[in-house]
Structure formats: C-alpha cells, structure tokens
BAFI-3210 file (N, C-alpha, C; in Angstrom, 3 decimals, decimal comma, padded with zeros to 6 digits):
// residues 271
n [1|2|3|4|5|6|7|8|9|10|11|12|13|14|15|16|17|18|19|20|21|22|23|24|25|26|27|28|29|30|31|32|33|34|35|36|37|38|39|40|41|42|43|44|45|46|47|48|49|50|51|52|53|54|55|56|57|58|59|60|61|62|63|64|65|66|67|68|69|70|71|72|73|74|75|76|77|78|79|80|81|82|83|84|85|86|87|88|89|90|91|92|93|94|95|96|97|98|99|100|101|102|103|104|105|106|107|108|109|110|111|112|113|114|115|116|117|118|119|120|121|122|123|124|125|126|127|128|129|130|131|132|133|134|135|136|137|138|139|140|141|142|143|144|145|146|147|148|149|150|151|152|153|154|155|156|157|158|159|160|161|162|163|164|165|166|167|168|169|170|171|172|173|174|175|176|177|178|179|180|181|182|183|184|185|186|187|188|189|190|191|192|193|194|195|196|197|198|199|200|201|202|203|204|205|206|207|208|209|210|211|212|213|214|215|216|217|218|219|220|221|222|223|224|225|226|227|228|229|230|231|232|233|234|235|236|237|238|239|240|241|242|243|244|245|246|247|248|249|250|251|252|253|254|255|256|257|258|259|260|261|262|263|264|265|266|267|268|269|270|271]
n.u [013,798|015,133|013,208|013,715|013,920|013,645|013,480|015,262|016,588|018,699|019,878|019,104|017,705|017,541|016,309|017,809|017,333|017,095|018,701|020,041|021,412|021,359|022,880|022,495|023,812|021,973|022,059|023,012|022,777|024,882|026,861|026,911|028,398|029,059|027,231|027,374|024,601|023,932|026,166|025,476|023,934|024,185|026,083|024,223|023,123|024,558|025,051|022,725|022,718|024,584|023,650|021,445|020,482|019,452|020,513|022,962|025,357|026,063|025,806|027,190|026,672|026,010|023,546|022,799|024,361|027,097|028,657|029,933|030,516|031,308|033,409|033,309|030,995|031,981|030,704|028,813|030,162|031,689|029,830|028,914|031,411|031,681|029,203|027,384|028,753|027,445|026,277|028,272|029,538|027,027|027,168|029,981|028,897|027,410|028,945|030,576|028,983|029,401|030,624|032,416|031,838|034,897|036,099|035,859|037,188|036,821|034,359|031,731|030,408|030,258|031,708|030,267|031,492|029,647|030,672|029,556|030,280|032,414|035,301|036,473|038,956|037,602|035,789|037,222|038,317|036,304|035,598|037,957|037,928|036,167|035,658|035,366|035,227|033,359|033,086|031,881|032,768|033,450|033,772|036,303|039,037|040,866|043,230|043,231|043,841|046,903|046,653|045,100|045,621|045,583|045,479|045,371|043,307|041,320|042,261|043,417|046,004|046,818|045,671|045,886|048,841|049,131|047,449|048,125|051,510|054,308|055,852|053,690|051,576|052,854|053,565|050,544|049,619|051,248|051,103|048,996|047,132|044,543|043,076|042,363|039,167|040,180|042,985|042,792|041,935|043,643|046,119|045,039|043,455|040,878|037,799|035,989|035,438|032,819|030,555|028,210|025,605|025,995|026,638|024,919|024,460|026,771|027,603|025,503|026,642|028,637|027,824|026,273|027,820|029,000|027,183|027,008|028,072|028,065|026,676|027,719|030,634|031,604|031,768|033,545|035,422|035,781|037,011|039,015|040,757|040,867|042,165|044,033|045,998|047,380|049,306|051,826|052,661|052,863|051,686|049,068|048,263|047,782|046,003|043,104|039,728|037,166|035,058|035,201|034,386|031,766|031,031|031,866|030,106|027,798|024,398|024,707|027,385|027,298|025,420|026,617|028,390|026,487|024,744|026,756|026,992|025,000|024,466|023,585|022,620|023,281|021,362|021,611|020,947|022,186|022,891]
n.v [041,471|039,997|038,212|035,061|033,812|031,859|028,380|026,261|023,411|021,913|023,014|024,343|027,630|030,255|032,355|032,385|034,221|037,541|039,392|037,283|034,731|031,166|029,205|025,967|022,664|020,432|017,677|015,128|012,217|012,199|012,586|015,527|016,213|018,091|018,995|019,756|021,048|021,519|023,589|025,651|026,366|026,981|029,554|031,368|031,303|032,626|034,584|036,410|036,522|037,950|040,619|041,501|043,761|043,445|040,979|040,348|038,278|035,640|031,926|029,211|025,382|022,130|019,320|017,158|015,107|014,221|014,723|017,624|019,282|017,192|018,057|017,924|016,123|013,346|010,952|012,412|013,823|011,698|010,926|012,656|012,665|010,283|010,806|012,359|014,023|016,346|016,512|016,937|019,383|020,757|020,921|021,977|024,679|025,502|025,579|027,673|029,948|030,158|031,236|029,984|029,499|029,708|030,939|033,234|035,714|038,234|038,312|040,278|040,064|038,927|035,888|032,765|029,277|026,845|023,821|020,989|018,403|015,519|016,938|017,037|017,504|019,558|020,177|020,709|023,219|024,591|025,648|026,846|029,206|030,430|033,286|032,457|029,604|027,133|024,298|020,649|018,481|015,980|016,215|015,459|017,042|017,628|017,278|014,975|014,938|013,794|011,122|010,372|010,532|013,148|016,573|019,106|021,344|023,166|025,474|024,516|024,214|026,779|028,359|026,628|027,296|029,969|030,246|028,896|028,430|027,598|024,339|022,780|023,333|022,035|019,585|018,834|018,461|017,023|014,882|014,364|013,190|013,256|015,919|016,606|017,923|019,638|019,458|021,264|023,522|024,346|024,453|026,769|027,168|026,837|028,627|027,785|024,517|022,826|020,107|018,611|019,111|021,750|023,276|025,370|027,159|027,666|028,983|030,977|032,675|033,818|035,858|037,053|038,899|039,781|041,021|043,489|045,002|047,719|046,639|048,206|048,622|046,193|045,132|047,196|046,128|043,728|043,683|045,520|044,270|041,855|042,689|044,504|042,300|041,994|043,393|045,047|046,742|049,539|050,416|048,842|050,178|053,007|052,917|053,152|052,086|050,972|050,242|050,975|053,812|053,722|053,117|055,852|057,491|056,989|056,662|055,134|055,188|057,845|057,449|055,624|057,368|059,017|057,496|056,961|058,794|059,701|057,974|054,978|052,046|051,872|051,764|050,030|050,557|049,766|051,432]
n.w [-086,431|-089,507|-091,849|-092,772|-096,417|-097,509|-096,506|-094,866|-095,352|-094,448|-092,100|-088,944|-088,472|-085,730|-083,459|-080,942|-078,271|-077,783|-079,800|-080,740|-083,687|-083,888|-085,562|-086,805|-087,798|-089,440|-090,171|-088,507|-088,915|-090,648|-089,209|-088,844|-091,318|-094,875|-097,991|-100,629|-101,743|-099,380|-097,934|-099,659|-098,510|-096,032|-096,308|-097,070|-095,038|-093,199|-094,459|-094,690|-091,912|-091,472|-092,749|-091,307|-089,016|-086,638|-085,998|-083,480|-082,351|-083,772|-083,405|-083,895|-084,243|-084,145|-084,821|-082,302|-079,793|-080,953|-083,320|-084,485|-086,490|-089,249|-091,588|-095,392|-097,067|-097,803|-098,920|-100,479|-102,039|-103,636|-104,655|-106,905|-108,474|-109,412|-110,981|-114,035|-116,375|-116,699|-114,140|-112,363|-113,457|-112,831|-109,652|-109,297|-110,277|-108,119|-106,075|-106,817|-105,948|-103,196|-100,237|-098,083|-094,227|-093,337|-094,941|-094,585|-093,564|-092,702|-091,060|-089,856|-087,355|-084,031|-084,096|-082,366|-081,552|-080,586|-079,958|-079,842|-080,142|-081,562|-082,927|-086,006|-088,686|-090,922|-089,214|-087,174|-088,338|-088,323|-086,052|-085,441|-086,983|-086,465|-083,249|-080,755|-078,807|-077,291|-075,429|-075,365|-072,400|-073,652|-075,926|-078,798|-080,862|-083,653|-086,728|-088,764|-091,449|-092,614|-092,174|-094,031|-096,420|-097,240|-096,850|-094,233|-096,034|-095,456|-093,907|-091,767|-091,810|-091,486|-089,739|-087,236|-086,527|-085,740|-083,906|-081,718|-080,501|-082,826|-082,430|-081,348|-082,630|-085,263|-084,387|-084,129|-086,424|-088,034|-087,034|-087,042|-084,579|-082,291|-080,143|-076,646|-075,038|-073,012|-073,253|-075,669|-074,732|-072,529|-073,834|-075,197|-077,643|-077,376|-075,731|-073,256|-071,400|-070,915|-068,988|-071,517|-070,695|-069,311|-071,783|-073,324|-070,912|-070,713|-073,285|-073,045|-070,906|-072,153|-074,163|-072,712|-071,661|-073,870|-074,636|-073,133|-074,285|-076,956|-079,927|-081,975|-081,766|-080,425|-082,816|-084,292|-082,789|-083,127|-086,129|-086,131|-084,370|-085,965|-088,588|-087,777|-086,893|-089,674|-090,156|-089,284|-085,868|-085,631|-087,991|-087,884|-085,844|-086,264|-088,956|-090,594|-089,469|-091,100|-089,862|-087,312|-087,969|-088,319|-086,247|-084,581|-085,399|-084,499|-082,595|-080,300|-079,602|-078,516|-076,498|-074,527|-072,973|-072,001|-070,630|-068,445|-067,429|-065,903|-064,305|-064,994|-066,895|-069,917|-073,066|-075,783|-079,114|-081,418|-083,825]
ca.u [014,599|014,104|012,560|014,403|013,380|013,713|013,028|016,012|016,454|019,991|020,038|018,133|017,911|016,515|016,734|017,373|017,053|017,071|020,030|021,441|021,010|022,200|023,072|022,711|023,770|021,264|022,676|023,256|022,505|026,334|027,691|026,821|028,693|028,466|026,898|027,211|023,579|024,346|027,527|024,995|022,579|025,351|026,552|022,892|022,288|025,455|024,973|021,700|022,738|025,453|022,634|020,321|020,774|018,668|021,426|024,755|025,823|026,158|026,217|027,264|026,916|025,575|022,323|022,917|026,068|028,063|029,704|030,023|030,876|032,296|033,577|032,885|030,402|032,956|029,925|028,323|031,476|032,305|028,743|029,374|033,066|031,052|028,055|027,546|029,464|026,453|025,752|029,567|029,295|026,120|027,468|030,973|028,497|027,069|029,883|031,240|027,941|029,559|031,748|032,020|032,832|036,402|036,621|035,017|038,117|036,294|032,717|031,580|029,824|031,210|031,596|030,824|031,497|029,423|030,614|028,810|030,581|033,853|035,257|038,138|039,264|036,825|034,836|037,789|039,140|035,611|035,940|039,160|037,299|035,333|036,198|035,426|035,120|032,731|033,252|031,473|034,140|033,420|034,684|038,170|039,985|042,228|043,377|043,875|044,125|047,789|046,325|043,900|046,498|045,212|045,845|043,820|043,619|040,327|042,612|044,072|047,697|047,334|045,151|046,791|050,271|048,388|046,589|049,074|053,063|053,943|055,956|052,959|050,813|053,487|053,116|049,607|049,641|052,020|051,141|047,424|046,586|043,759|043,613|040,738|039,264|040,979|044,002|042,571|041,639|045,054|047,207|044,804|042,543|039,343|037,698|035,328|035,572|032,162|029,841|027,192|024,600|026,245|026,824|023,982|024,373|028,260|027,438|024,757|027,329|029,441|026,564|025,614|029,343|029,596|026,492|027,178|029,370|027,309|026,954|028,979|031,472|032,008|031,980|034,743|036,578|036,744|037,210|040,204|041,525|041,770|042,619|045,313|047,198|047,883|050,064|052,996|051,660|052,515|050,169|047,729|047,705|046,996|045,133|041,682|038,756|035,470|033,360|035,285|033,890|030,362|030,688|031,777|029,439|026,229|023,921|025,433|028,259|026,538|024,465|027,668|029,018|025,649|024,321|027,733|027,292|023,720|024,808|022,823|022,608|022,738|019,755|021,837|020,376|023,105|022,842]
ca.v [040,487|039,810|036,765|034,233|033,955|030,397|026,887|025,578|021,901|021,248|023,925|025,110|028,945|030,243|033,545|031,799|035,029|039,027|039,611|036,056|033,885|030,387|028,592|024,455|021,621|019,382|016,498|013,686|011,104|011,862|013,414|016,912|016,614|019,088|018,125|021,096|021,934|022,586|024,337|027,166|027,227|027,751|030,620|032,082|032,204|033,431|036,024|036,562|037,229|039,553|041,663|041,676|044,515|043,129|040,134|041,139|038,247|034,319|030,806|027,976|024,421|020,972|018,803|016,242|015,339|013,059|015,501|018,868|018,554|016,497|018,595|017,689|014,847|012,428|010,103|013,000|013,933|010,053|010,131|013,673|012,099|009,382|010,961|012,682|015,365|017,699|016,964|017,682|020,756|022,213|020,847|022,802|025,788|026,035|025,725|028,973|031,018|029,702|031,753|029,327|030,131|029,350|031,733|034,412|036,321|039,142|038,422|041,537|039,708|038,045|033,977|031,887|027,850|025,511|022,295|019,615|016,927|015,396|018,188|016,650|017,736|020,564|020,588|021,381|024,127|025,689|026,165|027,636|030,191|031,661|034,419|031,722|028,667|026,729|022,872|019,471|017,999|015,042|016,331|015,851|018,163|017,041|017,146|013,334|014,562|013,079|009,996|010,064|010,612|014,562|017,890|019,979|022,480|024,432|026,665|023,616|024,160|028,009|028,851|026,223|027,650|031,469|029,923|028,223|028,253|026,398|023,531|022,646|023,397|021,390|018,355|017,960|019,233|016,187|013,438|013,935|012,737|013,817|016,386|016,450|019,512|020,193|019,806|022,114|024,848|023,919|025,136|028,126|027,014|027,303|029,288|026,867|023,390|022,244|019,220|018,575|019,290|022,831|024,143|026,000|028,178|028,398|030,004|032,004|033,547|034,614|036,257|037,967|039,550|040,447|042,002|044,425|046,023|048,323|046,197|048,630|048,718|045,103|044,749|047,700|045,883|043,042|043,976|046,219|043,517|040,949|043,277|044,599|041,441|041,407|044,515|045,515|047,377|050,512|050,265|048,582|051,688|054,151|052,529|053,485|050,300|051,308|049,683|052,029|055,226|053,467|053,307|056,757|058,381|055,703|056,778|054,347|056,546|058,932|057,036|055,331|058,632|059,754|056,500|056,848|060,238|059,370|056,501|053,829|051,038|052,092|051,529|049,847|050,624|048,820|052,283]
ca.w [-087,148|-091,005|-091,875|-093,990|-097,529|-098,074|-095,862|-094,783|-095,444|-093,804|-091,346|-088,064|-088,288|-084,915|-082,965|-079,521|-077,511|-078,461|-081,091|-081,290|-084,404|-084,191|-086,756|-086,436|-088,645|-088,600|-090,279|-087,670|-089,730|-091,223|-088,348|-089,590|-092,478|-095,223|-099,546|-101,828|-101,196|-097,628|-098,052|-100,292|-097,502|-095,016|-096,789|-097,508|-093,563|-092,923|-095,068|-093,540|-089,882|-091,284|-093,164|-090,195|-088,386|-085,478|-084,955|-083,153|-082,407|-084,223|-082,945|-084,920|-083,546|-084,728|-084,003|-081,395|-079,087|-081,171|-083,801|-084,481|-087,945|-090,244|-092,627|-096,370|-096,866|-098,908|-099,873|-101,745|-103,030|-104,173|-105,756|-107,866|-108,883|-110,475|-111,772|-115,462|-116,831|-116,500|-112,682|-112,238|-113,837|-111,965|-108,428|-109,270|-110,192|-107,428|-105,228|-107,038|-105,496|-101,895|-098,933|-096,791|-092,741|-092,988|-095,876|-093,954|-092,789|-092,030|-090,907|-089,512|-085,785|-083,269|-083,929|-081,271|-082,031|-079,748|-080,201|-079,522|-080,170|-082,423|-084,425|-086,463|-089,980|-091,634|-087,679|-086,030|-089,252|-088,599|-084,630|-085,210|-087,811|-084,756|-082,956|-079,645|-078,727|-076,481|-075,888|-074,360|-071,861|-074,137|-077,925|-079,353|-081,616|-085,037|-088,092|-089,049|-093,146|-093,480|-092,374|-094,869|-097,539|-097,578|-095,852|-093,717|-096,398|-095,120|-093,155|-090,703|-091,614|-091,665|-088,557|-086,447|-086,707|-085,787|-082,644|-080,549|-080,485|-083,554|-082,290|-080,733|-084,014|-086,380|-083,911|-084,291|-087,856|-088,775|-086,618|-087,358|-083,974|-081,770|-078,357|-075,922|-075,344|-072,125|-074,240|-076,328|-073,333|-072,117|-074,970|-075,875|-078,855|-077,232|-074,263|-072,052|-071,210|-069,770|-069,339|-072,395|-070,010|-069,241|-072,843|-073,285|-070,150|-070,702|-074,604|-072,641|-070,061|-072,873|-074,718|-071,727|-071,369|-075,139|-074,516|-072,130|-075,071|-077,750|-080,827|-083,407|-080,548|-080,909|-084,497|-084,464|-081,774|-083,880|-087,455|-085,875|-084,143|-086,958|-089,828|-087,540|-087,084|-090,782|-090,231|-088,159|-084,595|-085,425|-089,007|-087,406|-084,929|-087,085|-090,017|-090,658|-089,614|-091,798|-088,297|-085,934|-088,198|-088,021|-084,418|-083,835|-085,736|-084,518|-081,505|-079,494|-078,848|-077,744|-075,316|-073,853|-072,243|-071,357|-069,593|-067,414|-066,652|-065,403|-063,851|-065,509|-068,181|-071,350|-073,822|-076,915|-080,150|-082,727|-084,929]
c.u [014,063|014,412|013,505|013,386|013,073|013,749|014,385|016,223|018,225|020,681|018,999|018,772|017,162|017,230|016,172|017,075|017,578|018,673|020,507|020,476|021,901|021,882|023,095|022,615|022,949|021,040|023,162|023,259|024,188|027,011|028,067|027,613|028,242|028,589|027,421|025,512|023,475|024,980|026,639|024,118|023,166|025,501|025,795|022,626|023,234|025,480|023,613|021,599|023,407|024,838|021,691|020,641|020,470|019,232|022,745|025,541|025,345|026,565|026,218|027,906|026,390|024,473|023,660|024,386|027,203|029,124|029,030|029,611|031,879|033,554|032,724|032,322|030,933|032,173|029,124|029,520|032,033|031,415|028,902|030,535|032,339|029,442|027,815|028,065|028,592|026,091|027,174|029,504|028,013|026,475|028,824|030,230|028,038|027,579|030,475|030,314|028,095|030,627|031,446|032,499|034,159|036,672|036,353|036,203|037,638|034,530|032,674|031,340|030,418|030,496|031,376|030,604|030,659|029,430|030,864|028,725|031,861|033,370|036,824|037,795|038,257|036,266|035,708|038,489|037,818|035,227|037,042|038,912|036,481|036,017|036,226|034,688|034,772|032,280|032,855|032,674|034,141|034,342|035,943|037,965|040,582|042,024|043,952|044,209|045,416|047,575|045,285|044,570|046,762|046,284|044,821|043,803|042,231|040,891|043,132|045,338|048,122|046,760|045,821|048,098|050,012|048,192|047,216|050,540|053,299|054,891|054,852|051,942|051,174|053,455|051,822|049,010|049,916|051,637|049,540|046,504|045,470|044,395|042,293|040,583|039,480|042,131|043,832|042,816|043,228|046,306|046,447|043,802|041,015|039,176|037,171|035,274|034,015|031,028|028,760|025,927|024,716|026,257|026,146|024,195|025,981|028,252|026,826|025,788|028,503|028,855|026,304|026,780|029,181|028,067|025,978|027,491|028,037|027,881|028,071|030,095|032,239|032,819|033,557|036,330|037,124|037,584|038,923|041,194|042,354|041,869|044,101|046,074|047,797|048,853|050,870|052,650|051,650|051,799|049,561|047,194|046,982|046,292|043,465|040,737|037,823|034,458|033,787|034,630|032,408|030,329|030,728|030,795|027,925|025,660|023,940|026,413|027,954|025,507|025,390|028,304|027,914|024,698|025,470|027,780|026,241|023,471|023,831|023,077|022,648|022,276|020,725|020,983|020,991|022,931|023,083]
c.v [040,311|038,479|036,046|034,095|032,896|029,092|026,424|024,126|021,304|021,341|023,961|026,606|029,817|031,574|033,053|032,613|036,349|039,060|038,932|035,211|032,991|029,203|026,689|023,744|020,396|018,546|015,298|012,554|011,194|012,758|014,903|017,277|017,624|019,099|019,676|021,672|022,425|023,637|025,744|027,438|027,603|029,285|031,489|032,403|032,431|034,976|037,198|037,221|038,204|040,508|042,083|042,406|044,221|041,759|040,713|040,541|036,537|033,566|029,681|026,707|023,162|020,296|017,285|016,352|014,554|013,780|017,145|019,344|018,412|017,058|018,150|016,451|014,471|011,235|010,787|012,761|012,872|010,487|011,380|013,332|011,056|009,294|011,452|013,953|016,475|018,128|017,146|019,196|021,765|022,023|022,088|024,587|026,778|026,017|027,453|030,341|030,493|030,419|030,914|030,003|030,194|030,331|033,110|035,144|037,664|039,471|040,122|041,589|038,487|036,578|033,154|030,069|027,109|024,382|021,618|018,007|017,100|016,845|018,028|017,259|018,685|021,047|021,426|022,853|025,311|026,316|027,269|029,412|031,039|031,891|033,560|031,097|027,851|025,396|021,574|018,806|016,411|014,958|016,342|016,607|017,189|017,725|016,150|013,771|014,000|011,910|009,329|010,359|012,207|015,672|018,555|021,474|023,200|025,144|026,443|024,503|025,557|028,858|028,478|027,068|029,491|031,369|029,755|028,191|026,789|025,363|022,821|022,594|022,408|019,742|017,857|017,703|017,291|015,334|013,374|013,301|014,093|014,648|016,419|017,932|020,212|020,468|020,832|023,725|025,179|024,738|026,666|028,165|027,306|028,086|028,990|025,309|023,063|020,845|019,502|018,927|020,739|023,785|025,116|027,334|028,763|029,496|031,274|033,271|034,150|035,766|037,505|039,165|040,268|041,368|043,490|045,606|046,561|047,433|047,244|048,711|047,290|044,794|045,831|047,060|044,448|042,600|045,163|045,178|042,410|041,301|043,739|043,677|041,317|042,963|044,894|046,407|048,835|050,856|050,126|049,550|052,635|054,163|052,870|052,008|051,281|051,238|050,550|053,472|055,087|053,696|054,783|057,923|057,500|056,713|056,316|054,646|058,213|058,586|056,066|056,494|058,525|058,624|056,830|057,697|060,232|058,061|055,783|053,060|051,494|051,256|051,329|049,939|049,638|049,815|053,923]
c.w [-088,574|-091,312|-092,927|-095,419|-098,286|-096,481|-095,636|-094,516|-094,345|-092,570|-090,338|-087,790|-086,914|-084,462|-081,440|-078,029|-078,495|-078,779|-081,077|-081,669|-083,847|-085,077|-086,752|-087,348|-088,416|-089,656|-089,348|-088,615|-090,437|-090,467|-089,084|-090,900|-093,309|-096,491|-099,696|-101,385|-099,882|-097,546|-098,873|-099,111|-096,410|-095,379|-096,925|-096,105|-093,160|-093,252|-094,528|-092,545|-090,608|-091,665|-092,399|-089,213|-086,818|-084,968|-084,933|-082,679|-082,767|-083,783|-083,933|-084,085|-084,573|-083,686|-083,120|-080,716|-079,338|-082,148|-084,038|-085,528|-089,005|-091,427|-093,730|-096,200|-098,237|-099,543|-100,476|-102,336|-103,853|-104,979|-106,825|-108,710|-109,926|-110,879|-113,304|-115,286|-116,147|-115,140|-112,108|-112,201|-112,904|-110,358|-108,746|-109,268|-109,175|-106,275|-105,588|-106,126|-103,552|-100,966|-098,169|-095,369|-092,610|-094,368|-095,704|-092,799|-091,876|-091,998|-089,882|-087,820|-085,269|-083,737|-082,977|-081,753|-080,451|-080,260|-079,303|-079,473|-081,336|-083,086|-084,641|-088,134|-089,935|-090,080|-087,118|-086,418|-089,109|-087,046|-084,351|-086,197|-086,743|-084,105|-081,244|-079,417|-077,632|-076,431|-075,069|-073,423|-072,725|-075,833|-077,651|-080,604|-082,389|-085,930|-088,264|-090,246|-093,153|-092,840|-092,916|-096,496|-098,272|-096,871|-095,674|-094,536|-096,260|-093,803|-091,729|-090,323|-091,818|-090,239|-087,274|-085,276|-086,061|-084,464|-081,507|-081,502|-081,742|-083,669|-081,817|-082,120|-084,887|-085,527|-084,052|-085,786|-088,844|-088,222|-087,231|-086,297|-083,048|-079,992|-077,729|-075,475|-074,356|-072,618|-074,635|-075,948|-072,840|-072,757|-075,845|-077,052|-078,497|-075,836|-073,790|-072,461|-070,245|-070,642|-070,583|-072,102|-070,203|-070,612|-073,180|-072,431|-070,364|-072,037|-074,209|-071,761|-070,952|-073,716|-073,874|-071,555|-072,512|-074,728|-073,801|-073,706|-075,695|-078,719|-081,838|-082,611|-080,410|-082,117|-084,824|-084,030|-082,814|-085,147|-086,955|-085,394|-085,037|-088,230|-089,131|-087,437|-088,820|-091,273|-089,121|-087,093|-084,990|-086,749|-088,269|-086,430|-085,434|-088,310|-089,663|-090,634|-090,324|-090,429|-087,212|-086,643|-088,034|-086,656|-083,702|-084,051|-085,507|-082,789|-080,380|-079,011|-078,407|-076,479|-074,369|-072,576|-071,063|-070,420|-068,816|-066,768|-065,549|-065,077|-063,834|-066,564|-069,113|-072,321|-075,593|-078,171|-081,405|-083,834|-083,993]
res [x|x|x|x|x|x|x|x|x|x|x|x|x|x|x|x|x|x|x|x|x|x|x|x|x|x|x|x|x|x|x|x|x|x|x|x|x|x|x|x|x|x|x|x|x|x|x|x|x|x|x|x|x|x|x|x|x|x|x|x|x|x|x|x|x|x|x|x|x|x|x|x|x|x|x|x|x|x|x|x|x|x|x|x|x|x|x|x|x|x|x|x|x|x|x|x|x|x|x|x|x|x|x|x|x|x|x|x|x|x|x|x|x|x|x|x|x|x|x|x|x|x|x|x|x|x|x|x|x|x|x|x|x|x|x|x|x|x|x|x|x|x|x|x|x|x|x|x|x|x|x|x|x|x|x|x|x|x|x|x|x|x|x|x|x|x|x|x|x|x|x|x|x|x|x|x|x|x|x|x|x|x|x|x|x|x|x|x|x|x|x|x|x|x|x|x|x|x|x|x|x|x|x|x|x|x|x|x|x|x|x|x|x|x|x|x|x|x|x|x|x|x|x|x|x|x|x|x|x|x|x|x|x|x|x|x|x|x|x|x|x|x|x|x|x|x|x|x|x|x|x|x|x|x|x|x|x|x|x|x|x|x|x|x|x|x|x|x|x|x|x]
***
C-alpha cells in the first residue's frame, strides 16, 4: 500500500483489511458535514486509493451513527459569504483544485457507501454516486432542497431520475420529503438493509463477493458498464473500454483460465 503524504485532519484513512481503503468523515460534531478544507482532502484520498495499485476496492462512510453526511457545511459557507474579499478568493481557489465524489463519473474502483446514519441532501447525492449501497435499518434518505428554497443540484435531480422509475424519482424530487431505507431497498436505490450493529459484516460480505473477481476484471466490468449506458446497446457493444484492454493483456487473465483448468483458486495479482 503507499503511504499517504499528508495527516489527515477531517478524514480517517485506513486499510481495514488486504485491498480495501475506507474512507471516513470524521466530523460528528456537524453531522459529517463538509468546509472547503475537507472537500480538498476528500478529493486528495480519493485520488489516492485510485493511484494505489494495492487498493481494489473503496469504502466511504461517516464517524458515528447519527449521520452519514451532511453535505456542504452551510455555517462555513455563511462565515466565507461574510468574510474579506481575500479569504473569498483563496476559499473559491481552492475549491477549483477539488473533484469531488459526485463528480467522479468515472472512478476507476468499485464504490461502496456505508451509511451510517441520516443521508439527506449532499449525503444522500453521494450514496447515489457509489456503485453500492449499504444502510443502518435506522437512516432515512432525501432531498428536502425545495424546502430549503434550493435544489439538490450535486447530482440529486439527475441521478435520481437514472436510479428508480421516474414518477417515483419526480415525487420525491418535488415534495422533498424523506424515505426510510427499506423504502429505499424497496424501490431499488440501495442494496442492504441491516441493523447498525450488522453493517460492518454486511460491507464485509460484499467485499468478500467482489473479491472473488480479479481486480482489473472488476474495474473493466465497471468502467464498461457505466460508460456504456451513455450510448445506445449496440455502441456500447462494440466500443472500445481502455480497463477491458488492461485486463486482457494483465497476468490475471492468464491465471483465470489456468487456476480453472487446475481446479483451484486463483492467486489474484491486480496486474
């Protein structure tokens, strides 16, 4: 694994077993919310796992079991709105040096969301940004922004409508009310429903599944999958992925065959 390069103040960066980083907001104190200096250190260990050859696959959750997170923290944001020109200017700057997760159309490794608690507005726009979704029988789901005078524009009122059937999308879209996360399971948005106790082992038993696969084998499967939806089936058939030519030309396809032939496990490498 390669070592981080910097201290993370906002973040817990941990490698909770062999090839999975996860990623934890550890903000409580404002229900994981997320300042401008977070939002770069997000993006810095995001960038991170995806450069780390030695993780294959990412968890992103929040400290404790009350939220997930918040989205934007609106009492920085108040205090930047009414600070000086100049601390305007270097907060906007250093928003520009920021991908956040929800802008991350094509991360390269599988997403998995454990949340841990509420995930309304920005929480629930960055659950829906992972590739799957793993949830306390206690959290609700929203987008309240038009009862906050807003819109869920980090990728609410465009993922939504993608996810689930969109009468069903444009109802919760517009009323702004909340679903529980059986609801959620219910209509298709996420993929486990268990106690707060359980989460842990339910993230683990998904982990354990994706891991069966050969990492570039993954990464092909899902860089093919969600580049092809943005093309008609029979494009997306025959279009070229970049991660399926890594995969076929990686040692990992070659040790796929030949573990099966020699009926045994095969000895993933991720190259």
């Amino acid at each position: 694994m390669q070592p981080l390069d910097f201290t993370p103040e906002y973040f817990l960066y941990e490698i909770t077993r062999p090839n999975v980083a996860q990623i934890t907001i550890n903000r409580p104190e404002v229900r994981n919310a997320i300042n401008t200096p977070a939002h770069k250190e997000w993006s810095d260990l995001l960038d991170h796992a995806a450069n780390d050859d030695e993780v294959w696959i990412v968890v992103v959750t929040g400290m404790g079991d009350r939220a997930f997170c918040a989205g934007r923290d609106l009492k920085y944001l108040s205090q930047i709105q009414h600070s000086s020109e100049d601390d305007q200017r270097a907060d906007a700057e250093l928003m520009k040096t920021v991908t956040k997760l929800i802008e991350r159309f094509d991360y390269p490794k599988p997403l998995i969301a454990r949340v841990n608690g509420v995930a309304l507005g920005g929480g629930f726009e960055v659950a829906m940004a992972c590739d799957l979704v793993v949830a306390a029988d206690h959290v609700e789901f929203g987008l309240p922004e038009p009862r906050r005078g807003i819109y869920a524009g980090g990728g609410g009122v465009h993922r939504l409508p993608r996810q689930v059937p969109l009468k069903l999308a444009m109802e919760y879209l517009l009323t702004g009310k909340s679903m529980t996360a059986n609801r959620a399971l219910e209509i298709g948005i996420i993929n486990k429903v268990v106690p707060y106790s359980d989460l842990d082992i339910a993230v683990d038993g998904l982990i354990d599944e994706i891991l069966l696969g050969a990492p570039l084998s993954i990464r092909a499967t899902k860089q093919s999958a969600t580049r092809g939806l943005n093309h008609p089936l029979e494009e997306a058939f025959y279009k070229e992925y970049p991660a399926v030519r890594s995969m076929m030309e990686s040692e990992d396809a070659r040790e796929g065959p030949k573990a099966f032939s020699e009926k045994r496990l095969p000895s993933w490498k991720g190259r």
